[in-house]
N, CA and C atoms as a LAMMPS dump frame, in Angstrom:
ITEM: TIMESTEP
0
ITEM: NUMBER OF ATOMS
195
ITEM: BOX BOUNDS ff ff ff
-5.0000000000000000e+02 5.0000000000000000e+02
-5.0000000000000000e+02 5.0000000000000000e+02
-5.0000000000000000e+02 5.0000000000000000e+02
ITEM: ATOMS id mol type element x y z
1 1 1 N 301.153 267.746 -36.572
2 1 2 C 302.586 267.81 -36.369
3 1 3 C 303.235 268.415 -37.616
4 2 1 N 304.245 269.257 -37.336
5 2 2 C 305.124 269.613 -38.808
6 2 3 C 306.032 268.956 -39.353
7 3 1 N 305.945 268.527 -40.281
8 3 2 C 307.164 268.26 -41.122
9 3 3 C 307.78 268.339 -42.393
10 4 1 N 307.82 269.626 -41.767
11 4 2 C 309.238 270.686 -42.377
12 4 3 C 310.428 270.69 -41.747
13 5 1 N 310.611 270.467 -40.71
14 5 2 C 311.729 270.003 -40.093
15 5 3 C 312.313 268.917 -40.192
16 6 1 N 311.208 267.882 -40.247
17 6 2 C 311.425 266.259 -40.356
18 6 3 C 312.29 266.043 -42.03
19 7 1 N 311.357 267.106 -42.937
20 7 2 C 311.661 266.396 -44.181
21 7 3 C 313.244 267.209 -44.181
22 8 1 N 313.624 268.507 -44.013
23 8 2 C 314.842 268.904 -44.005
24 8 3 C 316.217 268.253 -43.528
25 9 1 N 315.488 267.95 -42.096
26 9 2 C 316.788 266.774 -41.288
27 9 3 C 316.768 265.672 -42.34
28 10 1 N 316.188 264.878 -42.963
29 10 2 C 316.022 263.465 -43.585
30 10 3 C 316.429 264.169 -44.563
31 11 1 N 315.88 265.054 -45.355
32 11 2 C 317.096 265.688 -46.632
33 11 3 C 318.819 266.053 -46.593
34 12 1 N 318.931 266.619 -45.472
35 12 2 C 320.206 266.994 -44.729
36 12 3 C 321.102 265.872 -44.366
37 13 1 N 320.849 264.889 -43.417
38 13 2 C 321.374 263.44 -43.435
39 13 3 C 321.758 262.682 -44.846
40 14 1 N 320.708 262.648 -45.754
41 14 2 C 321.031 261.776 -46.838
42 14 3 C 321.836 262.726 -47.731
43 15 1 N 321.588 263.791 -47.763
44 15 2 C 322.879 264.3 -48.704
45 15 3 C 324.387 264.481 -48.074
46 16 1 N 324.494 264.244 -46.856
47 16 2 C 325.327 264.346 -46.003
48 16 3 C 325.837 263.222 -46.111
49 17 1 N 325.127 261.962 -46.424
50 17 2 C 325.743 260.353 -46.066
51 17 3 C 326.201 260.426 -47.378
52 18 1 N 325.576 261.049 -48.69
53 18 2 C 325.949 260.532 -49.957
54 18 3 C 327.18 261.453 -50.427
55 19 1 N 327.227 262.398 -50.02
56 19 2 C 328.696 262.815 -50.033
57 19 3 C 329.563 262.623 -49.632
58 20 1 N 329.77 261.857 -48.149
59 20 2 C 330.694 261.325 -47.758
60 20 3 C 330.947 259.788 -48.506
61 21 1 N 330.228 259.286 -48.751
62 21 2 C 330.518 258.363 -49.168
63 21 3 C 331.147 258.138 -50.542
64 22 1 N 330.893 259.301 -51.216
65 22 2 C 331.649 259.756 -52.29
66 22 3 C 332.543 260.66 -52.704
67 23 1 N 332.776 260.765 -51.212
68 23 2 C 334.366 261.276 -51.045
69 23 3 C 335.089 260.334 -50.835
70 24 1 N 335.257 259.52 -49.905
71 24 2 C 335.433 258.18 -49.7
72 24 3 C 335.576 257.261 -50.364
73 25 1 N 334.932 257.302 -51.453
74 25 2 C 335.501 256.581 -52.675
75 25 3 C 336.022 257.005 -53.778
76 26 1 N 336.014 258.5 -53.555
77 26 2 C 336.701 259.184 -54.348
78 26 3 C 338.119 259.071 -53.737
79 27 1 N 338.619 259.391 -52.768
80 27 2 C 340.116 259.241 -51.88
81 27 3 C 340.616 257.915 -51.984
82 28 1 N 339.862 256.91 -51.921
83 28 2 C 340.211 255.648 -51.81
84 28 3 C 340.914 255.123 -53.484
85 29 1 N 339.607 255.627 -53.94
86 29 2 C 340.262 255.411 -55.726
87 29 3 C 341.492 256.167 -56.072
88 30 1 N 341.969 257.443 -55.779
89 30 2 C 342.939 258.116 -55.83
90 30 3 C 344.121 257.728 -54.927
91 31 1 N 344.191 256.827 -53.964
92 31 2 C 345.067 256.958 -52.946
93 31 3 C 345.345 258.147 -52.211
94 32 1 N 344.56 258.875 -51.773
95 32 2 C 345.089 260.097 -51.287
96 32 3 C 344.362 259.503 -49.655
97 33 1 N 344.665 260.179 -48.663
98 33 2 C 344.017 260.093 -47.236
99 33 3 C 342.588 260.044 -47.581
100 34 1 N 342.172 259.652 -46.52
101 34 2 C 340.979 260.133 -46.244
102 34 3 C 340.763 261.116 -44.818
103 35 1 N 341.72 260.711 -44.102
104 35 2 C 341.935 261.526 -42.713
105 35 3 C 343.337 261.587 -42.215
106 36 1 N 343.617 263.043 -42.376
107 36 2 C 344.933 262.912 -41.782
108 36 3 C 345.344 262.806 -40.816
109 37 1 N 346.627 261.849 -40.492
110 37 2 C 347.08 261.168 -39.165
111 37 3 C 346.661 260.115 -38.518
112 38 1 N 345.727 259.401 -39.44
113 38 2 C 344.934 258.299 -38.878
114 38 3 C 345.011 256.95 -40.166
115 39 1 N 345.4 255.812 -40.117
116 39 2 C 345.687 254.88 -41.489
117 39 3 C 344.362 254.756 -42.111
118 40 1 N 344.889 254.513 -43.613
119 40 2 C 343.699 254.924 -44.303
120 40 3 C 343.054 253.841 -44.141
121 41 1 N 342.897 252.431 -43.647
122 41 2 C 341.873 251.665 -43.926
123 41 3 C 341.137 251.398 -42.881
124 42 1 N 341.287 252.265 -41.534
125 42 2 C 340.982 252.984 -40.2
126 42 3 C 339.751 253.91 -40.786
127 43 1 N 340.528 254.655 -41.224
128 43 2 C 339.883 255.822 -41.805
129 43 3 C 338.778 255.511 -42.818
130 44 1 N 339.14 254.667 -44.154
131 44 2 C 337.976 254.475 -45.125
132 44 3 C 336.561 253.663 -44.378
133 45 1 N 337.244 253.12 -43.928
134 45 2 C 336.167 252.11 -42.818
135 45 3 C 334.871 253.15 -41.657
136 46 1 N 336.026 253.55 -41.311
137 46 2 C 335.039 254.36 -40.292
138 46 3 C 334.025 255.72 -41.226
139 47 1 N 334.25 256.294 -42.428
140 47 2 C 333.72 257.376 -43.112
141 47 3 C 332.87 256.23 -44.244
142 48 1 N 332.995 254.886 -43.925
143 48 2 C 332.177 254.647 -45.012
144 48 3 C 330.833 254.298 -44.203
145 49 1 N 330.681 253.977 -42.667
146 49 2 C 330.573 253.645 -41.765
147 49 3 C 329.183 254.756 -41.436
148 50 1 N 329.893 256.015 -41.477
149 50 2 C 329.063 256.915 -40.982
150 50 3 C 328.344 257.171 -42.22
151 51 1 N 328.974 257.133 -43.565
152 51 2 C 328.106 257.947 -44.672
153 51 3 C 326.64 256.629 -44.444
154 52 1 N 327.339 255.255 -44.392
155 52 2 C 325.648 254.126 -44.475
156 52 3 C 325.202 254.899 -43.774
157 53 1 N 325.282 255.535 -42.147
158 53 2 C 324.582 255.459 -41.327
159 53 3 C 323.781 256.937 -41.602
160 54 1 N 324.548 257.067 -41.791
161 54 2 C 323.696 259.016 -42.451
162 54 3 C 322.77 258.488 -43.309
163 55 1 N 323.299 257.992 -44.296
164 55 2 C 322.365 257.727 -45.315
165 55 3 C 320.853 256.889 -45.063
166 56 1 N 321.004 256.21 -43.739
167 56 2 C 319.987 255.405 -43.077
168 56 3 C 318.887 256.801 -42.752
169 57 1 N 319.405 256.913 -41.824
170 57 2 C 319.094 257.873 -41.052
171 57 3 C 318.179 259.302 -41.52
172 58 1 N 318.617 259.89 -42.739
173 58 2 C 317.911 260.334 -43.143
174 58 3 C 316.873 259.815 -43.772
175 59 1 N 317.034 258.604 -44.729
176 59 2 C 316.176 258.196 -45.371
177 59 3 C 314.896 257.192 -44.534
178 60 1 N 315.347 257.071 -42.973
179 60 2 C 314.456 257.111 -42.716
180 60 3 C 312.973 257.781 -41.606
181 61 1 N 314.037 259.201 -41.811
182 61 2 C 313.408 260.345 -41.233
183 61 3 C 312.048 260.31 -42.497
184 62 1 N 312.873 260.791 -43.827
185 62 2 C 312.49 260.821 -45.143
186 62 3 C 311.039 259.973 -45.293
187 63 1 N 311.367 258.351 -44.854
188 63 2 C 309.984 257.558 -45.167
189 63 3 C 309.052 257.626 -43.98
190 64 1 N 309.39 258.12 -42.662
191 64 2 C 308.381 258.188 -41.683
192 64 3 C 307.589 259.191 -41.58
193 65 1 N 307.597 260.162 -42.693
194 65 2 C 307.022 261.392 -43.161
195 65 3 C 305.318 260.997 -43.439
């Protein structure tokens, strides 16, 4: 089986979860939105939400390698 694909998606996800999540706490620390038109603790909640889950997700594409 290849995985070069596997390890890319599981690379792709976790840098994907860890940037959001540090945007997210970057916005949150600043007070600025995190999503416009939507309240921010709607918003921080749900993007902190997806970055865990990204961050799962790849990492455990990553360890089933």
């Amino acid at each position: 089986m290849e995985r070069g694909p596997e390890a890319f998606a599981g690379v792709a996800f976790a840098l994907f979860g860890a940037g959001l999540l540090v945007w997210t706490g970057a916005c949150a620390r600043t007070g600025t939105p995190v999503a416009e038109g939507v309240s921010r603790p709607v918003a921080a909640v749900t993007a902190l939400f997806a970055g865990v889950l990204f961050l799962v997700v790849g990492g455990w594409l990553l360890v089933a390698l």
